[in-house]
C-alpha positions in Angstrom: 10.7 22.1 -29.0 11.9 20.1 -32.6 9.0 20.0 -35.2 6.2 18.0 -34.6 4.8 15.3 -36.7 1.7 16.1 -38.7 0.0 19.7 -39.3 -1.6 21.5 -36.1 -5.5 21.6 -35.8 -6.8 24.6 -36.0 -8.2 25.8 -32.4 -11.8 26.8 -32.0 -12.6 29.8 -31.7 -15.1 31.7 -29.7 -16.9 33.3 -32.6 -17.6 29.9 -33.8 -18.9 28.0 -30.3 -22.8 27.7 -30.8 -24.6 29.3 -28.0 -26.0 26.2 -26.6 -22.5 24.7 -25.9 -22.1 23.4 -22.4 -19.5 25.3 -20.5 -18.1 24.4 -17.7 -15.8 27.2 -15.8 -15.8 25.7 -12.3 -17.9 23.6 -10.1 -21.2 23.9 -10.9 -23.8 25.7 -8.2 -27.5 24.0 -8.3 -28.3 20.2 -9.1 -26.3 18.6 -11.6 -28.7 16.9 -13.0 -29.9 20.3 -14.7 -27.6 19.8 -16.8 -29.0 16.9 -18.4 -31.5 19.0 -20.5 -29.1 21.6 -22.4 -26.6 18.7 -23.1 -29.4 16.5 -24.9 -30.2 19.7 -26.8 -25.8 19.8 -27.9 -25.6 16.7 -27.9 -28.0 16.4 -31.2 -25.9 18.7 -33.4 -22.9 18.4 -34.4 -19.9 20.4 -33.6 -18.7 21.6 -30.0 -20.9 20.5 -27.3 -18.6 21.0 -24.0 -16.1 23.5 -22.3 -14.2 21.7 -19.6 -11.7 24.2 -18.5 -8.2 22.6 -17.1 -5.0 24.3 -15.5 -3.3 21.4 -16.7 0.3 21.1 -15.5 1.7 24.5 -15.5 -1.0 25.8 -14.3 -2.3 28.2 -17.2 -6.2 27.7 -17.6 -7.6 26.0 -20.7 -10.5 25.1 -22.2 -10.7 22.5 -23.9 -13.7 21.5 -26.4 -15.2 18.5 -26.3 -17.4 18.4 -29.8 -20.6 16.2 -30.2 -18.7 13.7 -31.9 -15.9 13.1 -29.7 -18.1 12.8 -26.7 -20.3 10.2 -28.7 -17.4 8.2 -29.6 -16.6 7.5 -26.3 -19.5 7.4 -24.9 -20.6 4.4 -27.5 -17.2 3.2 -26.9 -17.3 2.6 -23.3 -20.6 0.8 -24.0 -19.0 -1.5 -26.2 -16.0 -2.6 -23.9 -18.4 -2.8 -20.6 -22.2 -4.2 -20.4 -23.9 -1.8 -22.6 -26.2 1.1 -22.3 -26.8 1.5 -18.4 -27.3 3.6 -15.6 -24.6 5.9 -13.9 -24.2 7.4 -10.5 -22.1 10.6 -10.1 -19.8 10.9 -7.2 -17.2 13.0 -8.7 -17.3 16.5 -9.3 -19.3 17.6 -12.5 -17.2 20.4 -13.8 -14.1 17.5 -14.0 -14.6 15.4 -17.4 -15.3 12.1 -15.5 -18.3 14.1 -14.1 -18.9 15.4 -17.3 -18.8 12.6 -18.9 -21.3 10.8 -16.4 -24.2 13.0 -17.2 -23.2 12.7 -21.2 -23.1 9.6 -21.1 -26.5 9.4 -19.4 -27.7 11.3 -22.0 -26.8 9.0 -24.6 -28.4 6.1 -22.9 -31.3 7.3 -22.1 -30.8 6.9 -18.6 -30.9 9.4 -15.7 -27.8 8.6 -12.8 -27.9 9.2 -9.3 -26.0 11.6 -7.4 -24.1 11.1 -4.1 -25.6 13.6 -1.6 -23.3 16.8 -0.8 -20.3 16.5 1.2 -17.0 14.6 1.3 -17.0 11.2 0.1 -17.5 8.7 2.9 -18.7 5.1 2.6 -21.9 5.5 3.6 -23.0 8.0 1.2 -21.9 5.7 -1.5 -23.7 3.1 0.1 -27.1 5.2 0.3 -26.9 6.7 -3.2 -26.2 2.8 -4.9 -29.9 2.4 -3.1 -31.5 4.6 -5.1 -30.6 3.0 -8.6 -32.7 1.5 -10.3 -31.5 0.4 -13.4 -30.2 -3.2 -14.1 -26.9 -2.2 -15.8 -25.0 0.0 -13.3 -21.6 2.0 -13.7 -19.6 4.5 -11.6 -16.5 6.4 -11.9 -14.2 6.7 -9.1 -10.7 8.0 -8.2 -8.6 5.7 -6.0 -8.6 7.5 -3.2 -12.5 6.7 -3.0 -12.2 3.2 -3.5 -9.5 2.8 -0.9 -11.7 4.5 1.9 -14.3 2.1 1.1 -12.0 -0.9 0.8 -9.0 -0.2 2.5 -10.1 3.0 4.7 -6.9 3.8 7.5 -9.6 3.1 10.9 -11.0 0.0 10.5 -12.1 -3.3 8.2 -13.8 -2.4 4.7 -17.1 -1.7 5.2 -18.9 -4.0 4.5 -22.2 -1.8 2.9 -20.4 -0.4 0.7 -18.3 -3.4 -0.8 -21.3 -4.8 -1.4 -22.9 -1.6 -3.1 -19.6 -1.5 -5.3 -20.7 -5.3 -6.2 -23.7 -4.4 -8.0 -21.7 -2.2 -10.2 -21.1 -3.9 -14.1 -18.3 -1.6 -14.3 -16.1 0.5 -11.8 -14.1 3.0 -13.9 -10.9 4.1 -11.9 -8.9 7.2 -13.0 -7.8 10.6 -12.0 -4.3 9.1 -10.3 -2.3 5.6 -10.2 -4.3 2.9 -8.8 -1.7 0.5 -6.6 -1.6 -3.1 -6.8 -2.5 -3.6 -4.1 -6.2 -1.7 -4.1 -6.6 -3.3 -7.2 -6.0 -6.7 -5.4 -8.4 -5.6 -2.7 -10.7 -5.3 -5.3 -10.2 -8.3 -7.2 -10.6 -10.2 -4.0 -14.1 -8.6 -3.6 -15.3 -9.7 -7.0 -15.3 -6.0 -8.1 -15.4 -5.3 -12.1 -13.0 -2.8 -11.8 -11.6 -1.0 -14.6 -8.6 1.2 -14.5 -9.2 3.9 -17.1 -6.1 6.2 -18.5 -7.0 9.6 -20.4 -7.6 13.2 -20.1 -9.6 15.8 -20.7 -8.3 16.0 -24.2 -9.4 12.9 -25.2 -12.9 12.9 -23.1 -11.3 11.4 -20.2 -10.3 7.7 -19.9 -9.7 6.5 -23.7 -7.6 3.7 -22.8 -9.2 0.7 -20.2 -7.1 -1.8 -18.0 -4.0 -0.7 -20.4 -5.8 -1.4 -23.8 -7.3 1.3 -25.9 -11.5 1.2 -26.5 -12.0 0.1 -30.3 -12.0 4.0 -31.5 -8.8 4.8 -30.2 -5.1 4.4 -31.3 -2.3 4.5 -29.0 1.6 5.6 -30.0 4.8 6.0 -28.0 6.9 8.3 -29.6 10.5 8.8 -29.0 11.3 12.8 -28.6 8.4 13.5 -30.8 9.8 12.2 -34.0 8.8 14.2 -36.8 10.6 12.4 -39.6 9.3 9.1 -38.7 5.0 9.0 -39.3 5.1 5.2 -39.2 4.4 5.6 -35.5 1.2 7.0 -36.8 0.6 5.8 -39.9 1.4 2.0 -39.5 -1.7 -0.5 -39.9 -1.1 -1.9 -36.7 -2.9 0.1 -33.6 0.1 0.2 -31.2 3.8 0.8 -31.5 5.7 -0.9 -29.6 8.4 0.9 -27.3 9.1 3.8 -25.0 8.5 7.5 -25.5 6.0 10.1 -25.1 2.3 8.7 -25.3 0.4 10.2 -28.2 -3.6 9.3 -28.2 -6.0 9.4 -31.4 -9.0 8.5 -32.7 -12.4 10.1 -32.8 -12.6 10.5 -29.0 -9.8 13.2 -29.4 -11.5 16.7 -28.5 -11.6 20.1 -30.9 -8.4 21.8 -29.3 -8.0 24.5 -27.0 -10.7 27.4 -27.2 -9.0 30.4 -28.8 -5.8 28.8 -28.3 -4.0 28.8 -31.5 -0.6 27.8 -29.9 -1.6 25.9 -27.4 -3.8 23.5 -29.6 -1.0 23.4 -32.2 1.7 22.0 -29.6 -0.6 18.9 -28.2 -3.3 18.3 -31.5 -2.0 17.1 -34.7 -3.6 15.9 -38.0 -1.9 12.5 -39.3 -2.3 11.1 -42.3 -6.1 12.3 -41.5 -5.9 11.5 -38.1 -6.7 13.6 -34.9 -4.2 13.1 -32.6 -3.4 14.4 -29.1 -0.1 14.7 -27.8 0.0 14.0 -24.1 3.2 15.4 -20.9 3.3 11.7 -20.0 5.5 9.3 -21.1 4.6 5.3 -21.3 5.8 1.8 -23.0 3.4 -0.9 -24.6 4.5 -3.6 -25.4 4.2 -6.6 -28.0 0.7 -7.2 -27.7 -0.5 -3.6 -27.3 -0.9 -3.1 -23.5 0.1 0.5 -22.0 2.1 1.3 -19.1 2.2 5.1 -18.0 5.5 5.9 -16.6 5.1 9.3 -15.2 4.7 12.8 -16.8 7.0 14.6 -18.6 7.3 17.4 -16.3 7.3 17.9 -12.1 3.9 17.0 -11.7 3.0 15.0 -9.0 -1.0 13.3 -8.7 -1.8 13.2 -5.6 -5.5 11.4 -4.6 -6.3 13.1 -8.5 -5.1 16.5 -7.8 -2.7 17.9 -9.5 0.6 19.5 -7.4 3.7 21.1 -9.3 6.9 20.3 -7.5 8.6 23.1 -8.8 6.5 26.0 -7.5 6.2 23.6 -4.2 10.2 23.8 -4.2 10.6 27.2 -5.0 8.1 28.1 -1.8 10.3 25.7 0.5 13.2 28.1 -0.6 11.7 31.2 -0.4 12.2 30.5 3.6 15.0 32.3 4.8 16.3 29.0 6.7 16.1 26.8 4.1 19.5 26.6 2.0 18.4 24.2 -0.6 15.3 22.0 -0.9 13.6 19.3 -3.3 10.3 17.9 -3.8 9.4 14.7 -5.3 6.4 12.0 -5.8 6.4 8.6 -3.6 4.3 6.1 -3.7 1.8 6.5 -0.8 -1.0 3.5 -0.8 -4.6 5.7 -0.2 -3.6 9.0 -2.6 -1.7 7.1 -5.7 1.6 9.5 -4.3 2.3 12.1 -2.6 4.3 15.1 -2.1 7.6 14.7 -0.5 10.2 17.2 0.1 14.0 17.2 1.4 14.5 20.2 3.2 18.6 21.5 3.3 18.4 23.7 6.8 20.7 26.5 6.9 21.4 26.0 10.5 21.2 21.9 9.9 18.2 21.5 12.5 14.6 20.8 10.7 12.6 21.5 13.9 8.6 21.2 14.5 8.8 25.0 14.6 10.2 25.0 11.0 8.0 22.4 9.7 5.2 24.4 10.3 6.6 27.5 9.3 6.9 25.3 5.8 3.6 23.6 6.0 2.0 27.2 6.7 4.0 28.9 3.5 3.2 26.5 0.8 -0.5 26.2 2.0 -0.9 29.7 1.8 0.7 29.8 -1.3 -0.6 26.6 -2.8 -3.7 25.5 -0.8 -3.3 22.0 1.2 -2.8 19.6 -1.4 1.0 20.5 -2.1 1.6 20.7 1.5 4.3 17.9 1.8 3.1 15.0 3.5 6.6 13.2 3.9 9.9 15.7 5.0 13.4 14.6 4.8 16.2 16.3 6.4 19.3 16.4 4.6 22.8 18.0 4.3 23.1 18.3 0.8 20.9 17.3 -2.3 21.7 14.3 -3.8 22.9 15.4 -7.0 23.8 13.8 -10.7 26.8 14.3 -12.4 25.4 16.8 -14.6 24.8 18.9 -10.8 21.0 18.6 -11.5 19.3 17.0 -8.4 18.7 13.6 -8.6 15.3 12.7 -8.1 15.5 9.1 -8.1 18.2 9.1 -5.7 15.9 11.6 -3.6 12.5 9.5 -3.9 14.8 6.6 -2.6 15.7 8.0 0.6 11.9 8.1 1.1 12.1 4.2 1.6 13.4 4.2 5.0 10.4 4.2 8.2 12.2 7.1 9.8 10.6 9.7 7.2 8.7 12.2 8.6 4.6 12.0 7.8 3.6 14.4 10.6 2.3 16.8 7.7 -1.7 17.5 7.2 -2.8 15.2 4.7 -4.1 16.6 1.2 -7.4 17.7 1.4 -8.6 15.7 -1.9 -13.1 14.8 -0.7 
């Protein structure tokens, strides 16, 4: 990796967390709403508030702190760019940073949200926990895959309880995966204030709204990390305009990776007295300052908001004795965002049922039901670049055509 731009931040380390800091290590056992009380209490000092832990795309666990500051920032933030202070209902996890940020946002307003009853997300749950609000200024924050089985679901017309519990909503944050044009038409079509929200944990989850940054955030894209050029940074303006690696900053940006000196010092930079975080995707903005995400800088694939490597997915495909060559890749697939596809090189040049599931079996075991490749392919060769590296574009395109397997369990994402 060249030099980076800036000087690193110095990681947090445990030694210096207070003892009332929120940590969250996995999904949390007991109400949620618990919680509320001990983050009030970090929430009124300075300093780190919240551990979110995150495998993050190669799957190393980190934990990331989320000081009171940042987490202020953005909650105050999102008040500004929606309808103000409000009341929130929680129907995502509350160890992930949207549910996180649900109850801290909460806090902040004063308010207390409602949860969704236990269980997968289905319709009629949402329907039942809207009911229960109470508050005249309403917000929730879904993934995609949520929306679409309330407006799009795969048996039947939207239902109609729902839509109409989504409509009393001031604001409908949207992150975690891609949100496809056409859900978001769906949407739009309903009269639904929907908001598609971009960020990570790093930055306190979504930073940037419907492509354009909240008021305390600055947005770069940075062409191979350019450390002799800090006008990307530095500029007056708060965008650059072009294509590269997305950098976030602004006061929303968390503390750095908890006793994670290199870690912290590869992804969060000081600027010209900036925090910045460096981000694995890559994006464009353009003249007037809107974001586009283009995809990640590595082989990770979204699918319905879970993450999915297609490397260690490969390597598990190959690990089969009667595969001679294989290659997974994301395609578009309209109720997860995308999904895992793989082309399979047979040694014998048959790819049959019995094989599939030998597959299906081995990277499930390996890799739980989420990686499990929902689209197969059966090739002769790889397409391949003239380098000899596999050419995934090439590959995602053979996708196109209806004769694609999709026999596959689906991903088991709520």
């Amino acid at each position: 990796m060249s030099e980076l731009p800036g000087k690193p931040l110095s990681a947090p380390t445990s030694d210096n967390v207070p003892w009332d800091t929120v940590a969250f290590d996995g999904p949390v056992t007991g109400d949620p709403l618990a919680l509320l009380e001990p983050l009030d209490r970090a929430l009124a000092r300075p300093g780190p508030a919240v551990i979110v832990s995150t495998s993050g795309s190669t799957g190393r666990p980190k934990k990331t702190v989320l000081t009171t500051e940042a987490l202020t920032a953005s909650g105050r933030a999102t008040e500004r760019a929606t309808a103000g202070p409000g009341q929130w209902l929680l129907c995502l996890p509350a160890h992930y940073v949207a549910g996180v940020q649900v109850l801290a946002r909460s806090v902040l307003a004063g308010t207390t949200p409602v949860l969704m009853a236990p269980g997968p997300f289905t319709p009629e749950g949402f329907a039942r926990a809207v009911s229960e609000m109470n508050h005249e200024t309403r917000y929730v924050s879904v993934v995609p895959t949520q929306l679409q089985r309330i407006l799009d679901p795969a048996d039947g017309a939207p239902h109609r309880e729902a839509v109409n519990a989504l409509a009393r909503f001031d604001a409908i944050l949207v992150g975690g995966s891609a949100l496809s044009p056409a859900l978001a038409q769906r949407a739009s079509d309903a009269g639904l204030t929907l908001i598609s929200t971009y960020g990570m944990s790093e930055t306190c989850g979504g930073c940037v709204y419907n492509g354009r940054p909240l008021d305390t955030v600055r947005i770069r894209t940075v062409p191979n990390d350019a450390a002799d050029d800090l006008s990307h940074f530095t500029s007056p303006s708060s965008h650059g305009p072009g294509e590269g690696r997305i950098w976030l900053g602004g006061h929303v940006v968390a503390g750095g990776y908890l006793d994670d000196p290199r870690q912290t010092g590869e992804h969060f930079r000081v600027i010209d007295g900036q925090r910045w975080y460096r981000t694995d995707d890559l994006g464009s903005i353009d003249d007037d300052g809107g974001l586009s995400v283009l995809g990640r800088t590595d082989d990770v694939i979204n699918t319905g908001g879970i993450k999915v490597s297609a490397g260690v997915v490969t390597a598990a495909l190959t690990s089969h004795p009667r595969v001679r060559g294989a290659l997974v890749v994301p395609v578009p697939d309209a109720e997860w965002g995308h999904a895992v596809a793989a082309l399979v090189v047979p040694r014998d040049g048959e790819f049959t049922n019995e094989l599939r599931r030998e597959l299906t079996d081995l990277v499930r075991e390996h890799h739980g039901s989420p990686a499990v490749p929902k689209y197969w392919r059966c090739v002769a060769e790889l397409p391949l670049l003239s380098t000899g590296k596999p050419d995934r574009l090439a590959a995602a395109q053979l996708f196109d055509t209806a004769d694609a397997d999709a026999d596959a369990p689906r991903p088991e994402n709520g």
